[in-house]
PABALUM-368161 format. One record per residue: x, y, z of N, C-alpha, C in turn. Coordinates in steps of 0.05 Angstrom, whole numbers, padded with zeros to 5 digits, always signed. Layout:
% PABALUM-368161
XYZXYZXYZ...
This chain:
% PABALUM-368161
+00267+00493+00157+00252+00492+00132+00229+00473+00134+00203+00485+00118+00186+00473+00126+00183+00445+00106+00157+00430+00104+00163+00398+00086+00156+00404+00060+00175+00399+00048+00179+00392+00015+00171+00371-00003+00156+00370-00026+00149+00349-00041+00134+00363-00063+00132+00341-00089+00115+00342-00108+00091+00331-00104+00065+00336-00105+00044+00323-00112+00029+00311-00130+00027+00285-00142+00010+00282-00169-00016+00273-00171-00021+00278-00198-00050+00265-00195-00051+00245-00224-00055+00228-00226-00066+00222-00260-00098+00212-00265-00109+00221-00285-00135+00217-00300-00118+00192-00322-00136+00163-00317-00131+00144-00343-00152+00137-00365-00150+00141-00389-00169+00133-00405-00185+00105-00402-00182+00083-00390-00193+00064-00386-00179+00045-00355-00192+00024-00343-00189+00015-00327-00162+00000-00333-00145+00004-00346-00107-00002-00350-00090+00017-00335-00078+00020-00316-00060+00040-00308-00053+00048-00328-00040+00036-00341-00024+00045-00367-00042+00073-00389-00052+00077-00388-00067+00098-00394-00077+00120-00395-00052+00134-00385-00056+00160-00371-00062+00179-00394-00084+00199-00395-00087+00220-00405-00091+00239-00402-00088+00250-00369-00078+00277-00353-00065+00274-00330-00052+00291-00326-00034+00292-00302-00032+00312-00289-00031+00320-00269-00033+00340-00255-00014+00345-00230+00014+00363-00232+00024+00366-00208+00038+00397-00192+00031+00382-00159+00042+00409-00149+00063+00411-00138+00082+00431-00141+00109+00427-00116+00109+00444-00100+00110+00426-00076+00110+00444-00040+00143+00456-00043+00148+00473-00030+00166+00480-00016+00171+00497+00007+00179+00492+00031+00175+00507+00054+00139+00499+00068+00128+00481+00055+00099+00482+00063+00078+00499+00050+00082+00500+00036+00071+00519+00006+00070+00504-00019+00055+00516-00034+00051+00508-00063+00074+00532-00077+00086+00518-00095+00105+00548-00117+00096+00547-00134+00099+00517-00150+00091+00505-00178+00076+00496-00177+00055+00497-00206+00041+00482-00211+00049+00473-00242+00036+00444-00250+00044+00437-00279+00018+00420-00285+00003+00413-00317-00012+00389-00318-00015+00391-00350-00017+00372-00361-00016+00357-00391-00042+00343-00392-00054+00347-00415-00061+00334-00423-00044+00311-00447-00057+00282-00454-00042+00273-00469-00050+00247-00479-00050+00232-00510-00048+00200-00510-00045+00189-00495-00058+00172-00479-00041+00153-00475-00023+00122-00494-00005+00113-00484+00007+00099-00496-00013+00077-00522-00002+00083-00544-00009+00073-00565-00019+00048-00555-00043+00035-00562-00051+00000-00562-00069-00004-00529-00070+00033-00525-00075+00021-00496-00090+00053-00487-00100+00063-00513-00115+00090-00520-00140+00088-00519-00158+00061-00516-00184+00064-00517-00196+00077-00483-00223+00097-00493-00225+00111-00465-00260+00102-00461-00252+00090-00435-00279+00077-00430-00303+00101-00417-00323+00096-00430-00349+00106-00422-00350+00117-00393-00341+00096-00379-00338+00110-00343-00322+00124-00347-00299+00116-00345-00272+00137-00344-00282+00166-00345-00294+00165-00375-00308+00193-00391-00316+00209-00369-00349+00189-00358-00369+00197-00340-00344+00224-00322-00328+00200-00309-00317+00213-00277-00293+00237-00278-00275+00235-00307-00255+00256-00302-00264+00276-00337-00286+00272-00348-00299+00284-00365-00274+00294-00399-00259+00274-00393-00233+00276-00418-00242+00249-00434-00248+00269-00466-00255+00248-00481-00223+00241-00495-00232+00221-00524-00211+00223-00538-00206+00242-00564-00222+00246-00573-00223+00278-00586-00207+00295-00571-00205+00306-00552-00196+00323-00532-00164+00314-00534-00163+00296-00534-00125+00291-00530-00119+00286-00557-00132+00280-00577-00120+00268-00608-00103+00288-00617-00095+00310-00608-00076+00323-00618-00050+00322-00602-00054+00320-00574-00035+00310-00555-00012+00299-00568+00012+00298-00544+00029+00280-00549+00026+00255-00531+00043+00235-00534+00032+00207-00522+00046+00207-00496+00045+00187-00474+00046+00196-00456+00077+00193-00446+00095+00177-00471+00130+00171-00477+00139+00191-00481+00118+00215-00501+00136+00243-00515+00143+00255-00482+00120+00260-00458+00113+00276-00448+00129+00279-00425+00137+00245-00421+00148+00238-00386+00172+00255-00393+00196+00259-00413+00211+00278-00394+00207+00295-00392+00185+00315-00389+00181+00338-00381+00169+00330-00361+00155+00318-00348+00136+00309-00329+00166+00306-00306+00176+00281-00318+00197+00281-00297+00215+00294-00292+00225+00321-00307+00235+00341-00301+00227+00352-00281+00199+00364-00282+00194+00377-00258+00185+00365-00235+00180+00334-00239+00188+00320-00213+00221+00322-00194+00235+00322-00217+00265+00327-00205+00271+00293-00191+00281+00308-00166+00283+00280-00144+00267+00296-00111+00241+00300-00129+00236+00307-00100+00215+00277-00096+00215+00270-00071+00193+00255-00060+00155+00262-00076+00145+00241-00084+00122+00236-00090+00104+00232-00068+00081+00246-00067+00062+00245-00051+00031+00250-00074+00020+00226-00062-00013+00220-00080-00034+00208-00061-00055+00220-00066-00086+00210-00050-00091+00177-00078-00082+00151-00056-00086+00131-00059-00057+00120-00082-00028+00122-00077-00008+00135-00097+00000+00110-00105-00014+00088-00098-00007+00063-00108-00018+00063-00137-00035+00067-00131-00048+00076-00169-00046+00095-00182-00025+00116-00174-00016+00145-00185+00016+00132-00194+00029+00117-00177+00056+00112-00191+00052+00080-00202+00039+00068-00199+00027+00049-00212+00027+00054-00248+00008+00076-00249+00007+00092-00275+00044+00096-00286+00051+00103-00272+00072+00113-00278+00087+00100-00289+00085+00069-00270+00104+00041-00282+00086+00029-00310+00066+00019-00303+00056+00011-00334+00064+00029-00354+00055+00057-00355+00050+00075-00380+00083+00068-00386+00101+00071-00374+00143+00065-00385+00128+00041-00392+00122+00015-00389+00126-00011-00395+00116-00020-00429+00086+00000-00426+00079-00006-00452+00086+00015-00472+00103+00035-00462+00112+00056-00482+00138+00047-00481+00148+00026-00475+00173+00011-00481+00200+00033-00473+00189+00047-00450+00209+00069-00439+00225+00075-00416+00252+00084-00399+00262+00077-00377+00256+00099-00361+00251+00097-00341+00245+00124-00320+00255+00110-00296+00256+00127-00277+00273+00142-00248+00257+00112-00222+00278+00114-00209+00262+00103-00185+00246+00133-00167+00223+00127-00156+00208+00144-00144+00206+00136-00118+00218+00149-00087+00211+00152-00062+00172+00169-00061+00159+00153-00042+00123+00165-00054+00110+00162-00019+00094+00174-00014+00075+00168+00016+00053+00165-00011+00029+00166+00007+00000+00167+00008-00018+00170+00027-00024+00201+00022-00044+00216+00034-00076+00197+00044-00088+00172+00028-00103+00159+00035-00092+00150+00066-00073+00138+00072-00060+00119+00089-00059+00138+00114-00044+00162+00114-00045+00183+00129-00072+00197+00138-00085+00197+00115-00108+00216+00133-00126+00205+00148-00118+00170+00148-00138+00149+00164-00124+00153+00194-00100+00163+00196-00086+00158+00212-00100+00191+00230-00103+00216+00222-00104+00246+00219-00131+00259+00225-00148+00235+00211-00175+00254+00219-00196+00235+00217-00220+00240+00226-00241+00217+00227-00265+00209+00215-00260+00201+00194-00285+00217+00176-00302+00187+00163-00316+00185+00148-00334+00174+00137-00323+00158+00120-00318+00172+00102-00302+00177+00070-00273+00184+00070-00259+00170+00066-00224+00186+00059-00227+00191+00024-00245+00195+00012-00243+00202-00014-00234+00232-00013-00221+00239-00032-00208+00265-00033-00230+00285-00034-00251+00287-00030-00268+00317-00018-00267+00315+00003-00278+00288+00009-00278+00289+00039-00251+00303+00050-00236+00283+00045-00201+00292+00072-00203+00319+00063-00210+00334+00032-00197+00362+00029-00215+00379+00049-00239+00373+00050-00253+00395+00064-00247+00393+00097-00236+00364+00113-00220+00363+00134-00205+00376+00139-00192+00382+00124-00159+00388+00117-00161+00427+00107-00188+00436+00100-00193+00460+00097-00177+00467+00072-00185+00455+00048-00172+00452+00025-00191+00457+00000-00194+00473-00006-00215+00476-00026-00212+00456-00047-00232+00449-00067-00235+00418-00082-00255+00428-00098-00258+00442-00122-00283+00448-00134-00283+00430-00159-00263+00422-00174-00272+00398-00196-00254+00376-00194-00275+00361-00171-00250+00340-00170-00255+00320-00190-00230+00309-00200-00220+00297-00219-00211+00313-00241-00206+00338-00235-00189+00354-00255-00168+00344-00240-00145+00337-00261-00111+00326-00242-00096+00350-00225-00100+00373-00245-00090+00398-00222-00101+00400-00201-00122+00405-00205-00141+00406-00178-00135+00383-00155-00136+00366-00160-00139+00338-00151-00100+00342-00136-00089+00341-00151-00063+00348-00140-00047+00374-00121-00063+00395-00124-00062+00420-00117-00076+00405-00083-00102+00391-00081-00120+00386-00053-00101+00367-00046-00087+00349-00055-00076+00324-00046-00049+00341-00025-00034+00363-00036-00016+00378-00030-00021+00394-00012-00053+00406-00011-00055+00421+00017-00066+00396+00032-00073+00374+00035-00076+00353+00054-00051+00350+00067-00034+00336+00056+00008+00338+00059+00008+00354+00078+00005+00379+00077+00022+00408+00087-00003+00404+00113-00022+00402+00108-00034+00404+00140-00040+00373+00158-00034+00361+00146-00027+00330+00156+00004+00343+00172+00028+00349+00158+00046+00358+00174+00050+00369+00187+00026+00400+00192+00025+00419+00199+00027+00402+00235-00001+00387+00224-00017+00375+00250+00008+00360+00264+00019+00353+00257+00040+00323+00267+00068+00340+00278+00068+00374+00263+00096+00384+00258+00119+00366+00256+00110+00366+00232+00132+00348+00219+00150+00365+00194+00178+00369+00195+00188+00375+00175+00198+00375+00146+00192+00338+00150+00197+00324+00128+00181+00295+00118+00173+00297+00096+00151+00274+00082+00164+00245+00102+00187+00238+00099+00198+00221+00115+00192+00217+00148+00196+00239+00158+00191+00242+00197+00163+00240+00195+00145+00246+00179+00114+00251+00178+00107+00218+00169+00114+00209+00154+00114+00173+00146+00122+00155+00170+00138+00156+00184+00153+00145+00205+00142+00150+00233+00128+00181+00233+00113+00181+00258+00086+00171+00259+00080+00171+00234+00051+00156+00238+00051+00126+00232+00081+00107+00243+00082+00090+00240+00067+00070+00219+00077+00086+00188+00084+00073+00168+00104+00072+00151+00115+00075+00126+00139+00066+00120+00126+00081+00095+00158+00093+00083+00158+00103+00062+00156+00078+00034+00151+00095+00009+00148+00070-00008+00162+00077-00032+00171+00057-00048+00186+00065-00079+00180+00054-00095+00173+00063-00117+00174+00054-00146+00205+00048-00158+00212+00030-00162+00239+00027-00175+00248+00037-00199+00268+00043-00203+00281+00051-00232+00265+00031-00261+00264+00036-00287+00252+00020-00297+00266+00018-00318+00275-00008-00337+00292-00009-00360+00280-00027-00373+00280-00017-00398+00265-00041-00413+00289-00058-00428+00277-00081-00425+00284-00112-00429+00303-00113-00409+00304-00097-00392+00319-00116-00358+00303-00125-00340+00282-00095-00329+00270-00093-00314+00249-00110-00316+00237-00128-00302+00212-00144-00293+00184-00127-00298+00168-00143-00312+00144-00126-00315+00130-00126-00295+00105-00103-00287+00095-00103-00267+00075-00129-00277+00054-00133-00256+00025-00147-00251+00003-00144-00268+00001-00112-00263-00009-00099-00273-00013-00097-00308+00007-00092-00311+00022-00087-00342+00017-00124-00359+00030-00141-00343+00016-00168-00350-00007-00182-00356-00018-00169-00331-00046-00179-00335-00071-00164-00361-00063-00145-00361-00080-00122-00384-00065-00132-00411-00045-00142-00416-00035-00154-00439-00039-00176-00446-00046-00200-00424-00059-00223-00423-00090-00222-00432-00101-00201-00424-00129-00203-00431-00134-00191-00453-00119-00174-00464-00123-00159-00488-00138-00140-00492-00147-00124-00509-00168-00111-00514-00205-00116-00513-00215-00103-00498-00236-00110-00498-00249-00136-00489-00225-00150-00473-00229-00179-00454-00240-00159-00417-00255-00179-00406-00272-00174-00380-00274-00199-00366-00287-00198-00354-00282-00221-00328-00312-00236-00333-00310-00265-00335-00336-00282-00328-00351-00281-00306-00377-00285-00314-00398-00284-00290-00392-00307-00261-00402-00292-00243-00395-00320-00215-00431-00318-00210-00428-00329-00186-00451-00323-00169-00450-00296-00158-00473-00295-00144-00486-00267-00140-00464-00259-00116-00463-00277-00088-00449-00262-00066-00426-00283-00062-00425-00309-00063-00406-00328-00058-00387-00326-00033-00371-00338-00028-00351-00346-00010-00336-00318+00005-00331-00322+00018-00315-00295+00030-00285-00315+00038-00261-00304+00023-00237-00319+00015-00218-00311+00037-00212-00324+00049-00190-00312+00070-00167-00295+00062-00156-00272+00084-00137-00256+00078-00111-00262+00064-00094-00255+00052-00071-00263+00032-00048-00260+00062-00040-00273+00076-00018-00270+00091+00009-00255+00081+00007-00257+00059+00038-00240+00052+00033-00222+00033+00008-00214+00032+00002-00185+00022+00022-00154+00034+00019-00141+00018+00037-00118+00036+00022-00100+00046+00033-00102+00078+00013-00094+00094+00012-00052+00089+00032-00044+00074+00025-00019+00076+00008-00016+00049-00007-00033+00035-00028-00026+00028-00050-00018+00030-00067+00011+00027-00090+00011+00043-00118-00010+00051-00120-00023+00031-00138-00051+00043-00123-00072+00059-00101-00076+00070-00088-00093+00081-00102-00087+00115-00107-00122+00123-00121-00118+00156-00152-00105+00151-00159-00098+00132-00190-00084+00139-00206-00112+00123-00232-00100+00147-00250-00124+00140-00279-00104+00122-00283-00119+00097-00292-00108+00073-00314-00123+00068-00336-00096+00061-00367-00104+00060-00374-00098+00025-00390-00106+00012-00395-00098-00020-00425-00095-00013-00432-00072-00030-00461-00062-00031-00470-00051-00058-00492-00057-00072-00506-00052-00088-00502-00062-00108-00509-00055-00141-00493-00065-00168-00468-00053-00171-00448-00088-00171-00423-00075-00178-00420-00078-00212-00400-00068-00218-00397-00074-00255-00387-00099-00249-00365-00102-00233-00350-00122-00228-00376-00155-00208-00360-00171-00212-00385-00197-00192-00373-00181-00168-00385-00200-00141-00376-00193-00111-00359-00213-00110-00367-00242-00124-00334-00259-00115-00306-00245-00130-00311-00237-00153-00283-00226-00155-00290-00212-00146-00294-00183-00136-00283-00165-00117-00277-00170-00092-00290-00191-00083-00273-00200-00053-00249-00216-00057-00251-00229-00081-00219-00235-00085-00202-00219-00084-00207-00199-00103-00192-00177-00105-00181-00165-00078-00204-00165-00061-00199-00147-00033-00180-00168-00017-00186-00202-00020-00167-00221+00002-00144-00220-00014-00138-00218-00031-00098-00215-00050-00087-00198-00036-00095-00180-00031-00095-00156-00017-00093-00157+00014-00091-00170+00027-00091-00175+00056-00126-00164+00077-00142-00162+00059-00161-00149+00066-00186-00187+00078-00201-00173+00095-00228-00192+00099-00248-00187+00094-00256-00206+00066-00287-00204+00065-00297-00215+00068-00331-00193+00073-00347-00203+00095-00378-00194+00075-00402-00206+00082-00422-00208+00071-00443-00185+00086-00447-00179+00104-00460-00157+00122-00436-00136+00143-00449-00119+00140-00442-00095+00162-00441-00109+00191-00428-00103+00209-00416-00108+00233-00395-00093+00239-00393-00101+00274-00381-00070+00284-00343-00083+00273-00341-00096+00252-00311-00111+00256-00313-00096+00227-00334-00087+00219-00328-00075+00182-00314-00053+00183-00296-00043+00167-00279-00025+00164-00279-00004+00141-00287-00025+00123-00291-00012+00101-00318-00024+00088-00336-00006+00064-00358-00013+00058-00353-00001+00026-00358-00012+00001-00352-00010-00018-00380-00009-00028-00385+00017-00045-00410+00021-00057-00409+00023-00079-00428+00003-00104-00432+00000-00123-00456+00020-00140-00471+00016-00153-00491+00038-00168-00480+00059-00178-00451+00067-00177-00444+00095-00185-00441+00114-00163-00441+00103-00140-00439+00122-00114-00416+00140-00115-00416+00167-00109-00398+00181-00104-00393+00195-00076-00380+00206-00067-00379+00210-00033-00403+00229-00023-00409+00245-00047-00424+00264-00034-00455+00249-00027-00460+00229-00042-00487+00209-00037-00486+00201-00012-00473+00208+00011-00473+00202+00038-00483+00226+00050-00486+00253+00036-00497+00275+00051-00526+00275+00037-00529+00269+00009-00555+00268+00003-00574+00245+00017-00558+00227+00026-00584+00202+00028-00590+00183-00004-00578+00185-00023-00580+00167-00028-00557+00143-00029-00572+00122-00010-00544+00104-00009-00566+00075-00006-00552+00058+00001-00562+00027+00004-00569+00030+00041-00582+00003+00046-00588-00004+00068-00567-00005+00081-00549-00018+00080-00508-00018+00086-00493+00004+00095-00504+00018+00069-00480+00041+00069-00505+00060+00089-00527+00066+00101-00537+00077+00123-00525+00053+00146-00536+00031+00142-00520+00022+00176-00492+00031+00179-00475+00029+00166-00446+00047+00164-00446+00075+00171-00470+00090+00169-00471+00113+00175-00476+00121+00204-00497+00097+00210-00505+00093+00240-00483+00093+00257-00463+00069+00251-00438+00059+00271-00419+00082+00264-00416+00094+00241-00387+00111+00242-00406+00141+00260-00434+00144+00262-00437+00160+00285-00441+00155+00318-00430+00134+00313-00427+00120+00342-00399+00109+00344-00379+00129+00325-00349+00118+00339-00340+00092+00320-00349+00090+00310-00328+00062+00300-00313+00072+00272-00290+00061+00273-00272+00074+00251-00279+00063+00226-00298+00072+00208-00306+00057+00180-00309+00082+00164-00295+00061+00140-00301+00079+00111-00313+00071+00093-00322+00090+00071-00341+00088+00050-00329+00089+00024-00326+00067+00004-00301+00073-00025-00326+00073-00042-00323+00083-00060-00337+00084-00092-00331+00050-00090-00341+00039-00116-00328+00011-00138-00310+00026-00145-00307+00051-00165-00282+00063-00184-00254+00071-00157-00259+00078-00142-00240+00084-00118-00230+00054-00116-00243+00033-00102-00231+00004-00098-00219+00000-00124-00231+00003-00140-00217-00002-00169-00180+00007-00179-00184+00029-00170-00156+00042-00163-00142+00028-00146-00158+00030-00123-00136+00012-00107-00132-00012-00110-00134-00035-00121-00141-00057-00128-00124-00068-00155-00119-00045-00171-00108-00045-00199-00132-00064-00218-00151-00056-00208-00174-00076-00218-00184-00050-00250-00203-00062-00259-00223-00053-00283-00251-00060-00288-00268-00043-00298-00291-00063-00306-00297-00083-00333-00311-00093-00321-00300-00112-00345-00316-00099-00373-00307-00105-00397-00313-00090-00423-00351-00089-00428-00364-00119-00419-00394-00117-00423-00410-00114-00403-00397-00086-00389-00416-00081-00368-00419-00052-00359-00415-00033-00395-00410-00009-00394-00433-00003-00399
């Protein structure tokens, strides 16, 4: 039998995991798609405001869901047709991330989740510029026509899976995690008033509504790596460049990137790994030409062999569990 799993995707109304207002999933079986499922929906009451970007990139206003149910009515249907199969997501630390906040602030208990991530894998799979999901999909020979629709987005993440396995022949999400010498990952069971809140879920409650981050200096310090970061994070070990206007400063985002086990660094060099583009960059701005001075030297070295990638700000943002801050929409 060939490898089995669900695929998800979520769209959040604002830079809170907790906020999910589409979801999108597929289930493999035998190496195939059978099912497909996706909701629109509230997200959790107190935690419904939908930021201007958000809008921009997955095009779901709040009009659009005000008739919805919230995102507590929805999970057991969602997790129904999750079942207990294995989770698989392009970047799935911020796909089940979502998952844990949205229970925390909808004051609700859900499943522990076994999960890969297709980001982590396809660095491992194929050689590309960009691991943003057009990119890997069109690697991967996966059609992608509106990405950031969650179906869509989940449907490409699922044919990446199946030909990531294909490539490896691998039978199972597990043998396919293990051969590309990394480690499977879990979201834990969740109970409210037992269970420990996440980071995440803390920190967006601490700041409250409509709180953002104070100004630093322009480039500042580059903060050494977090030693006990977890290294199967995808910024963990990579050394990290920032380019253009971010919403966010560059000292917090290189903070952000050293908590994280990551190194930042102030210029391109052949030791950069990753290069984070600000202005609104999206992946395809690497075939048009418009990009920064950076993100072309990056272009230069990854056509001369060196293994480097290119993230949006909103991509690092995901991975990061970061946001922008409220006065800089």
């Amino acid at each position: 039998m060939g490898i089995e799993f669900t695929a998800i995707d979520f769209e959040t109304a604002n830079g809170f995991r907790g906020s999910p207002c589409a979801v999108g999933l597929s289930k493999v079986r035998d190496g195939k798609i059978v099912e497909e499922a996706h909701w629109l929906m509230r997200p959790p009451e107190g935690h419904d405001r939908f930021d201007s970007r958000n809008v921009a990139i997955h095009g779901i206003t709040a009009d659009m869901v005000a008739n919805r149910p919230r995102f507590g009515e929805l999970f057991p249907e969602i997790g129904a047709f999750i079942g207990n199969d294995v989770l698989v997501a392009h970047n799935a630390a911020f796909d089940l991330g979502v998952i844990r906040s949205a229970l925390e602030v909808s004051d609700q208990a859900g499943p522990a989740y076994d999960y890969a991530c297709t980001v982590l894998l396809s660095r491992r799979s194929y050689f590309l510029v960009s691991y943003s999901l057009p990119y890997v999909a069109e690697a991967a020979g996966v059609p992608l026509v509106n990405h950031h629709d969650a179906v869509e987005d989940a449907r490409a993440c699922a044919g990446i899976m199946v030909d990531i396995a294909r490539r490896a022949e691998s039978a199972s999400v597990e043998e396919l995690v293990t051969g590309h010498r990394l480690r499977m990952s879990r979201l834990e069971a969740y109970e409210p008033g037992v269970s420990e809140i996440s980071k995440a879920t803390l920190t967006a409650l601490q700041r409250g509504p409509g709180s953002g981050w104070a100004g630093w200096p322009e480039e500042g310090l580059n903060p050494p790596p977090n030693p006990a970061a977890d290294p199967a994070h995808p910024l963990f070990g990579q050394t990290v460049v920032f380019t253009g206007d971010l919403g966010i400063s560059r000292p917090q985002a290189k903070q952000r990137a050293a908590v994280l086990g990551a190194s930042p660094a102030s210029s391109v060099t052949r030791r950069t790994t990753v290069l984070v583009v600000g202005n609104g960059f999206v992946a395809s701005d690497l075939r048009s030409g418009k990009v920064t001075g950076k993100a072309r030297r990056v272009m230069e070295l990854h056509n001369r062999g060196q293994n480097i990638e290119v993230l949006s700000e909103a991509e690092f943002l995901q991975m990061t569990g970061g946001r922008w801050p409220a006065n800089s929409q």
